[in-house]
N, C-alpha and C positions, 0 to 999 in steps of 0.2 A: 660594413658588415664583415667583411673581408678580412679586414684588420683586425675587430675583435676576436674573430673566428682566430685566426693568427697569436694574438697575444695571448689566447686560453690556449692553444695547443703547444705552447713554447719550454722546452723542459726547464728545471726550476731545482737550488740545489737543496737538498735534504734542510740547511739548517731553517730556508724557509717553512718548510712544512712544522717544523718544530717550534717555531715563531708563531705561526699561522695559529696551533693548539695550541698553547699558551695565551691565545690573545680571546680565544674560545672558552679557555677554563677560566678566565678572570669576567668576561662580558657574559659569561650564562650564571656565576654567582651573584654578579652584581644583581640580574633579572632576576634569580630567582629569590633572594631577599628583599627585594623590592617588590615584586609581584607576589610573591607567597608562592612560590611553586614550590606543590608536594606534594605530588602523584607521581611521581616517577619512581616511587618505591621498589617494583619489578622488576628484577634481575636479568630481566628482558631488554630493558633500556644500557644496561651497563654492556651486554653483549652487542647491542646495536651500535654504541658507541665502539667497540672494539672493533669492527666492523668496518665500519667506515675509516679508522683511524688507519688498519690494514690496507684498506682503497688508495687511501690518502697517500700513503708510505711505498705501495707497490707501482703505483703509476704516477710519479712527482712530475705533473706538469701543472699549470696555473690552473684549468677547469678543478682539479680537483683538491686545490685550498681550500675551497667551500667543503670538500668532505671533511677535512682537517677542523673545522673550523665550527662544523655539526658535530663531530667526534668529540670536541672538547668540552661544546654546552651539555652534550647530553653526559657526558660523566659528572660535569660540574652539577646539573641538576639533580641526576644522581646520588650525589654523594648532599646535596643540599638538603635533599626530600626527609633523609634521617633525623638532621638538624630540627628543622620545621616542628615535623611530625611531633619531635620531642617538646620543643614548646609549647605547641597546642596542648599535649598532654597535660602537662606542665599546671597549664595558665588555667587549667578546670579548678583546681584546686584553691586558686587565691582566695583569701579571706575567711580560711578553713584551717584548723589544728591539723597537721599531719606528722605523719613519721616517716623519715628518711634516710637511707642510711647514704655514703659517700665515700670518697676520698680527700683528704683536702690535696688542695694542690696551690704549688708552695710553700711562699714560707707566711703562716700564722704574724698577725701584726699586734704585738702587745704593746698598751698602753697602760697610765694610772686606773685607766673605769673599767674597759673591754677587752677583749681578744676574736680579732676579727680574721676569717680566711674565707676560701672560697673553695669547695666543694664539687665533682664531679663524676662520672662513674655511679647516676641516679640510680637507688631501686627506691618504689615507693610503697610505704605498706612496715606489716612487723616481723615481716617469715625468714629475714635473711636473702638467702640465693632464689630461692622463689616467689620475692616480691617482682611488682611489675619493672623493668625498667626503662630507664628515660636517656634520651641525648640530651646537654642541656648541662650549666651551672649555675648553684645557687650561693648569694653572697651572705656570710652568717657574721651575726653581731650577738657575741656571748659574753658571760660572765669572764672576771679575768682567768684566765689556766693556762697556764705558762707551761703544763706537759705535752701539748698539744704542737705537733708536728707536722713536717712535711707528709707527705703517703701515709700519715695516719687513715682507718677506717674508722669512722663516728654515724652511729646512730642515733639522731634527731628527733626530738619533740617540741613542734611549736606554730605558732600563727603564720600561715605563709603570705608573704605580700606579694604585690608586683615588682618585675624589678624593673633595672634602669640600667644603662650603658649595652654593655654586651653580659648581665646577668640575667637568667629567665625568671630570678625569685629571688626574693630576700627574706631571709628567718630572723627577725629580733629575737636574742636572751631567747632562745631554746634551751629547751632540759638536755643536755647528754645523756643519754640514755646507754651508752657501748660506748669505748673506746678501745678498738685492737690495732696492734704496733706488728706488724710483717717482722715475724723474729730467723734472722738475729738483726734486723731492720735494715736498713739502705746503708751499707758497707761508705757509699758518696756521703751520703750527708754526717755521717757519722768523721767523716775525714776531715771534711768543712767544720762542722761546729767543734772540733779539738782545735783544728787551727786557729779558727776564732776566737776560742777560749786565749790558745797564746797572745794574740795578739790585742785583746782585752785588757791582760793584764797587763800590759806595757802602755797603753794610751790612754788620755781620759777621755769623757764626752766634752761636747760633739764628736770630736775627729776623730775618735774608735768608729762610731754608726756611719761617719763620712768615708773612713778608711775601707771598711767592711764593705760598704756599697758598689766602692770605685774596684776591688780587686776580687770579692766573692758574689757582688749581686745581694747581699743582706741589704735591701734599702728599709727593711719593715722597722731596726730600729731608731731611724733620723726624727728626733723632734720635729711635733707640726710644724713647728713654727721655721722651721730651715724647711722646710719640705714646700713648704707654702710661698717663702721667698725663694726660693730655687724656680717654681712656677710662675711666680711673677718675673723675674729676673730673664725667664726662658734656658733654663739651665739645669730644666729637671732630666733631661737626656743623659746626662754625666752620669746620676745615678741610676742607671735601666744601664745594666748589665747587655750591651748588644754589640754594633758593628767595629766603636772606636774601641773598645775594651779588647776586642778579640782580636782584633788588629796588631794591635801592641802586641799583645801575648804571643800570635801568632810569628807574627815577626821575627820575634825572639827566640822560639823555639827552630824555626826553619832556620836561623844561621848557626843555632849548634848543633841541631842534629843535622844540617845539610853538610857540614864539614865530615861526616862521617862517608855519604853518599848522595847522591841526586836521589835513588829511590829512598833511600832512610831516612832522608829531610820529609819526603812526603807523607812515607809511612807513617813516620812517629809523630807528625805532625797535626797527622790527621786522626791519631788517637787520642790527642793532647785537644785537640780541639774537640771530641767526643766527651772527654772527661771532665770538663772544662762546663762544657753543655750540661750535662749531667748532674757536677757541680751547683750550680748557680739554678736550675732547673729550667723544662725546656718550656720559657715563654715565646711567643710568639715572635718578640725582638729578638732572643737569643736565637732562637730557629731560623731565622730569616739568615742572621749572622755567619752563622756554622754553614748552613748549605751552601754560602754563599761564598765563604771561604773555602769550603774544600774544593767548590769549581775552582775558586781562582788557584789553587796548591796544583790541582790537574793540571788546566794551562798552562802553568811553569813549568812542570814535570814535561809535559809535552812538546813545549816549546812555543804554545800558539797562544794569541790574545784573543781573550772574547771583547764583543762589542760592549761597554758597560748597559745600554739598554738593551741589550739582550739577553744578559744577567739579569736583570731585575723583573724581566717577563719572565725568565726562564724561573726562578727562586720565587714570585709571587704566584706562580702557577700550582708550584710542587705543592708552598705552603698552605695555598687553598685547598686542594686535594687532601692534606690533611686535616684541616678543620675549616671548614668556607666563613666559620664564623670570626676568624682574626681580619677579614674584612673592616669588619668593626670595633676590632682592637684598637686602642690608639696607642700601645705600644707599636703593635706593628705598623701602625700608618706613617707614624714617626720613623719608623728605620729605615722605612722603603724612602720617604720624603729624605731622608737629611742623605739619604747615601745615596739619591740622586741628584739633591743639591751638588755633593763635593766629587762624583763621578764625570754628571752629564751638564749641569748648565756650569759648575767649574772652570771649567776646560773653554767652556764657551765666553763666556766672560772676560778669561782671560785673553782668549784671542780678539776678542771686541776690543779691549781696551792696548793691550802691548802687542799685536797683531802674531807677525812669526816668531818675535822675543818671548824669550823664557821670564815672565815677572820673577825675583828675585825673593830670597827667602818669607822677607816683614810682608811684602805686598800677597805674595802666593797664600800664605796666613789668612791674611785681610781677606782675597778673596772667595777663598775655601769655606771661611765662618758666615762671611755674608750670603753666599751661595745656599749651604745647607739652613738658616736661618729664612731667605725667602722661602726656600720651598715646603717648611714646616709652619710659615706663619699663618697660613688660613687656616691650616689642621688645629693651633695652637688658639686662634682665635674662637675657633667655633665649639672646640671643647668647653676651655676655660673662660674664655670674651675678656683676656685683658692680655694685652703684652709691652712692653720696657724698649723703648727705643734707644735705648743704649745697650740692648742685650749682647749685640755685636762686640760691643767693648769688654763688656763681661767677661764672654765667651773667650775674647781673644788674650784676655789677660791670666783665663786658669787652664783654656788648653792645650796651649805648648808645655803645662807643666804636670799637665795630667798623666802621663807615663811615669814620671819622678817620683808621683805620687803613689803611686801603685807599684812601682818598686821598689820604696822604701818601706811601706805596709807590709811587700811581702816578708824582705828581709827583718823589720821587725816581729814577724814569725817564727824564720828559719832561726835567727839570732837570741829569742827569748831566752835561753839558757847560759847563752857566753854573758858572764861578769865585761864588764866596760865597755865592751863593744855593744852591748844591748841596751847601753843607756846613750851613746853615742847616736848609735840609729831611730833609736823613739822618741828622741830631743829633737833632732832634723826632721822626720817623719812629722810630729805634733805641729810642729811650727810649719809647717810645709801646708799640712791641714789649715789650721788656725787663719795662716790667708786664704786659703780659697774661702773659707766659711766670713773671714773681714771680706770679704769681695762681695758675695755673694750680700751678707747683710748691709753694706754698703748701698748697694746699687737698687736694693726692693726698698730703700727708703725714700729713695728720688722720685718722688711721687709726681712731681711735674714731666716726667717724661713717658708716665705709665699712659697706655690709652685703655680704656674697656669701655667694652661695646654687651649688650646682652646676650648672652655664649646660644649656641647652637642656630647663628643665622647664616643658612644656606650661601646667601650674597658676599660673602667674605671669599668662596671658593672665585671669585669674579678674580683676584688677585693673582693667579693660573694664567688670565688669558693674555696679559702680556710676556710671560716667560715661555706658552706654548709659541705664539708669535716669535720670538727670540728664535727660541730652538728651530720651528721650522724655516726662518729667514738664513739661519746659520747652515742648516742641513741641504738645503736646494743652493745656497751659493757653493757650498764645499762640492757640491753634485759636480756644477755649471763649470768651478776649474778646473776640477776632474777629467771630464770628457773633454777640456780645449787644451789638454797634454798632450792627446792622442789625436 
């Protein structure tokens, strides 16, 4: 008794308690979409959380993790209750004509029949500002209308369904009834779709939609049928605008603005990576990305390393906070998985197999892709129930060339105007394209190596419990040498 008494009153340094909430705002979301917690509506709850977090913060000794730890569910539930509320609202309505007005958000996906987006910023009813409104998106499948934008506002007429994934409703072929354009409109999107105009006209299809995807996040205009072998293949990640894209970028931008200064690299860096967001728009993969880079720009600005799983609690926590619903994103399930694949079991891996040796360029490759592929494969599994056991190969034959790619797209931009040099650059560029797309269509036809299984079964997350083992075998020996230095 003595001892416990002892280890709760033992002081504890701040970044635990920040850990501690974090691991509160991620396990009281999971609860409360899972149990339907939605009464926490009262502005009371969010102040009690404040509260405690105060507690928690003022007196950092172990008893009071648990207040850290109360503070975090009760804002997660908090902030969930809104979510909830909105869908119940929502789901009264299914199999009823309503009218709705929205946002869309993103970018519109036009094809030869339809034009499909998804919609947010509910009010339900005909009044405008004073119809009800909802938390909550709904996914729309309309006639084709190719005027139809990003941050467009559209007011809807039509059959609501239920929906499916992380959508509370889906409207088949709605009447548009409104459409208003925020004038003089989104100054960002307007800078991206010129670009992408230049760069249109310099490539043919595919590899303009594949170009587009890999450097602006445009994945809406890839043919199903690349989009579909990209998913079988396991390689639909390349085109989801998120961790490896911004990485690049990032990169790039800190070694020429860092030559100017330490704080200017960070600065200007860290606006490039705002605009970039902004650019591409902010999905849940790119949000993940950006916060998660601008930590790391800090850290180097400062000098200090964060733990990479302390990143990922720390960036999964925020992101919930902003919408508890990218839980069920599977955008973001993927970013979080593949950027702890090549973070955290990486690292481990590599020490399993070359122990204190640094594995060499091909092998580090090797096991960076195999890394971020196990820890995506049950997410990948249970979405979609098939995946390519040769994905690894895939993988490791288009993304060492994936920067290449995305820097000659861009310069095919910048270049659209110079005579020779602009057909020099989108000869390379095309043919650069042209293999990843032979790769890709290659490897989805190797049907003997495809497995699928019936998507969304739970038992596929079984695949977890030999990598948690891993980590934790790796994490208590690292401990055990630890302590026998001292």
């Amino acid at each position: 008794m003595f001892k416990i008494a002892k280890f709760f009153a033992r002081p504890i340094h701040q970044s635990h308690f920040v850990v501690t909430l974090c691991i509160g705002i991620i396990a009281g979301t999971i609860l409360a979409l899972v149990f339907r917690i939605n009464f926490f509506a009262s502005p009371l709850w969010l102040v009690a959380a404040m509260v405690a977090l105060v507690i928690a913060y003022l007196r950092p000794r172990a008893a009071f993790l648990i207040a850290a730890i109360i503070a975090g569910m009760l804002l997660s539930f908090f902030r969930s209750t809104t979510e909830l509320v909105g869908e119940d609202y929502i789901c009264q309505f299914y199999n009823q004509t309503i009218t709705v007005t929205g946002i869309i958000d993103g970018d519109p996906n036009h094809d030869e029949a339809a034009t499909k987006f998804k919609i947010n910023h509910l009010r339900f009813g005909e009044n405008g500002e004073q119809d009800k409104a909802a938390a909550g998106n709904l996914y729309v499948s309309t006639k084709l209308n190719e005027d139809l934008h990003r941050s467009d506002q559209v007011t809807l007429n039509g059959k609501l369904l239920s929906g499916f994934g992380t959508y509370t409703g889906y409207l088949y072929k709605p009447i548009i009834q409104n459409l208003a354009r925020p004038d003089p409109g989104d100054p960002v999107l307007n800078i991206r779709n010129w670009f992408a105009e230049r760069i249109a006209g310099r490539l043919s299809e595919p590899g303009n939609s594949l170009g587009l995807s890999y450097l602006l996040g445009m994945k809406t205009g890839l043919p199903d049928e690349l989009n579909d072998n990209l998913r079988t293949v396991g390689l639909v990640h390349i085109v989801v605008a998120s961790g490896a894209h911004l990485s690049i970028l990032v990169e790039i931008a800190r070694r020429i603005f860092g030559k100017l200064s330490r704080f200017s690299g960070l600065l200007l860096s860290i606006i490039f990576i705002l605009f970039f967001m902004a650019l591409v728009g902010f999905t849940p993969s790119i949000m993940r990305a950006g916060i998660m880079s601008i930590l790391t720009l800090i850290a180097w600005y400062v000098g200090h390393k964060f733990a990479p799983w302390r990143i990922i609690l720390i960036v999964a926590a925020a992101t919930l906070v902003i919408n508890p619903m990218f839980i069920i994103n599977l955008g973001w399930l993927l970013s979080f998985a593949s950027f702890a694949g090549i973070m955290v079991l990486g690292p481990k891996l590599a020490t399993f197999f070359y122990g204190d040796r640094q594995p060499k360029f091909i092998a580090s490759v090797i096991l960076t892709t195999i890394s971020a592929t196990l820890m995506t494969l049950p997410i990948t599994l249970y979405y979609f129930g098939s995946i390519s056991l040769i994905s690894v190969i895939a993988n490791l034959l288009i993304l060492p060339t994936l920067p290449i790619a995305m820097g000659l797209t861009f310069f095919t931009g910048v270049l659209a105007d110079v005579p020779l040099l602009n057909t020099v650059i989108s000869f390379f560029t095309e043919k650069l394209l042209d293999f990843h797309i032979g790769i890709v269509n290659f490897f989805a036809t190797q049907k003997s190596f495809l497995i699928q299984i019936d998507s969304y079964q739970l038992w596929v997350f079984a695949f977890y419990i030999p990598i948690i083992i891993l980590l934790a075998y790796s994490f208590f020996h690292q401990n055990k040498r630890r302590r026998s230095t001292f």
